[in-house]
C-alpha positions as CSV (number, residue, x, y, z in Angstrom):
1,X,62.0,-39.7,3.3
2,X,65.5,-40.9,2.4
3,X,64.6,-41.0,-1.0
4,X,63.3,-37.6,-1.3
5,X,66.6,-36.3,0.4
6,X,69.1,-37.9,-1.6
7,X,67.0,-36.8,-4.8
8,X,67.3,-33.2,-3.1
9,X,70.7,-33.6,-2.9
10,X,71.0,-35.1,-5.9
11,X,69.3,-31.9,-7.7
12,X,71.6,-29.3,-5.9
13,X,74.8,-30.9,-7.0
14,X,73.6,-30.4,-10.3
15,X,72.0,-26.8,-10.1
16,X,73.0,-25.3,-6.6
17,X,76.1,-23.5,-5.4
18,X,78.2,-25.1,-1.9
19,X,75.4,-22.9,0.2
20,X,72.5,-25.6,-1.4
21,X,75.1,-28.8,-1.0
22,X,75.6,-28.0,2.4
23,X,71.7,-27.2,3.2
24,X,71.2,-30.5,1.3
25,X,73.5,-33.2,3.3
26,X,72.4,-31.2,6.7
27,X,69.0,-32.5,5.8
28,X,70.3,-36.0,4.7
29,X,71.6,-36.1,8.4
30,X,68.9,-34.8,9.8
31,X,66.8,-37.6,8.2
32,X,69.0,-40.7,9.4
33,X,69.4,-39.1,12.6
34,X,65.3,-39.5,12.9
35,X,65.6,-42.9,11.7
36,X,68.2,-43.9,14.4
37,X,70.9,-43.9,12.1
38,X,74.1,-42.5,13.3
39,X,76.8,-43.8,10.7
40,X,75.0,-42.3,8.0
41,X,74.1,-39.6,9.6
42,X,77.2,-38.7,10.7
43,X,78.9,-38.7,7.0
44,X,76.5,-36.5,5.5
45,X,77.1,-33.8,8.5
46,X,80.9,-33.8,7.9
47,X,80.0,-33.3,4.4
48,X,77.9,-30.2,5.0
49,X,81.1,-28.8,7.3
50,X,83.1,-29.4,4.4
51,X,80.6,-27.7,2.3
52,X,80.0,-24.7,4.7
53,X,84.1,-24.0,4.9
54,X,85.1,-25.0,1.9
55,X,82.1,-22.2,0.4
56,X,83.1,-19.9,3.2
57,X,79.1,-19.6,4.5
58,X,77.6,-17.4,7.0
59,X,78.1,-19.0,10.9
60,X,74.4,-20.2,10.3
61,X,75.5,-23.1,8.0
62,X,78.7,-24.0,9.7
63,X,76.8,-23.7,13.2
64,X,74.1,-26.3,11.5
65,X,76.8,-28.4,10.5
66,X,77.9,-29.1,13.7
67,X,74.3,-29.4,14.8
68,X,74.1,-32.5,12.9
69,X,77.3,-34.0,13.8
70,X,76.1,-33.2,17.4
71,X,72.6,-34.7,16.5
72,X,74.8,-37.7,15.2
73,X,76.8,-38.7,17.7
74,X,74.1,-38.3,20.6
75,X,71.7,-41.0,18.2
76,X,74.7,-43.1,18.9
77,X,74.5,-42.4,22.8
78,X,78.0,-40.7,22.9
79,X,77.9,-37.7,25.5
80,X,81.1,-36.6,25.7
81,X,81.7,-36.1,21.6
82,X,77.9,-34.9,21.6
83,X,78.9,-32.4,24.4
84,X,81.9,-31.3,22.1
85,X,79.7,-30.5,19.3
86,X,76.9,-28.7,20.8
87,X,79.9,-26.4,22.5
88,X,81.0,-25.9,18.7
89,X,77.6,-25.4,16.8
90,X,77.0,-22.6,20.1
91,X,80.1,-20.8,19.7
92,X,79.5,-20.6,15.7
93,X,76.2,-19.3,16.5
94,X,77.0,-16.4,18.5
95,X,78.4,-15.2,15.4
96,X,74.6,-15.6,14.0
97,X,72.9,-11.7,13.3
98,X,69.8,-13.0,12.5
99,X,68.2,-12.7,16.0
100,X,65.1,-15.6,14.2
101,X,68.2,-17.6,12.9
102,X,69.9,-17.7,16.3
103,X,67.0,-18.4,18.1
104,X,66.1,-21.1,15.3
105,X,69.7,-22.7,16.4
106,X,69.4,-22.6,19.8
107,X,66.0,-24.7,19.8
108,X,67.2,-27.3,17.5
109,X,70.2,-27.5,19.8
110,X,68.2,-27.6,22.9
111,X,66.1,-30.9,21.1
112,X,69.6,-32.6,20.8
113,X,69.9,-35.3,24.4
């Protein structure tokens, strides 16, 4: 599984735009933050932040950013900075049109103790 992320990533910084770099290290963290890994974790969400600003994406991708820094820092049992992140990721999202999207967001966020 962490193989087959990093090779996804690996591809889009070849071929893809900031929009499929910061989809890519989203799913990076998303995969060590299932395996109970928060330092890793952690580094590839800041990366897709950077990505999603730096690109100037739709809320969506910022929002998802902060969903797996908030994923992140709650595998590492810290409430208060997980607290801070799940405000962050909501606020973004309120900026979300996409009524599915939104919804989509607010799931994943709910999954996040």
């Amino acid at each position: 599984m962490i193989h087959a992320a990093h090779a996804s990533r690996y591809h889009w910084g070849q071929a893809g735009r900031d929009l499929n770099r910061s989809i890519a290290e989203w799913q990076i963290s998303r995969v060590y933050a299932v395996l109970g890994r928060e330092e890793p974790s952690r580094y590839h969400a800041h990366r897709a932040l950077e990505l999603a600003r730096r690109g100037r994406l739709a809320p969506f991708y910022e929002a998802y950013a902060y969903e797996a820094l908030a994923r992140a820092t709650a595998v590492a049992r810290k409430p208060k900075e997980t607290k801070r992140y799940l405000e962050k990721a909501q606020l973004i999202g309120r900026r979300i049109r996409n009524r599915d999207d939104r919804r989509m967001l607010d799931e994943d966020l709910a999954s996040i103790h």
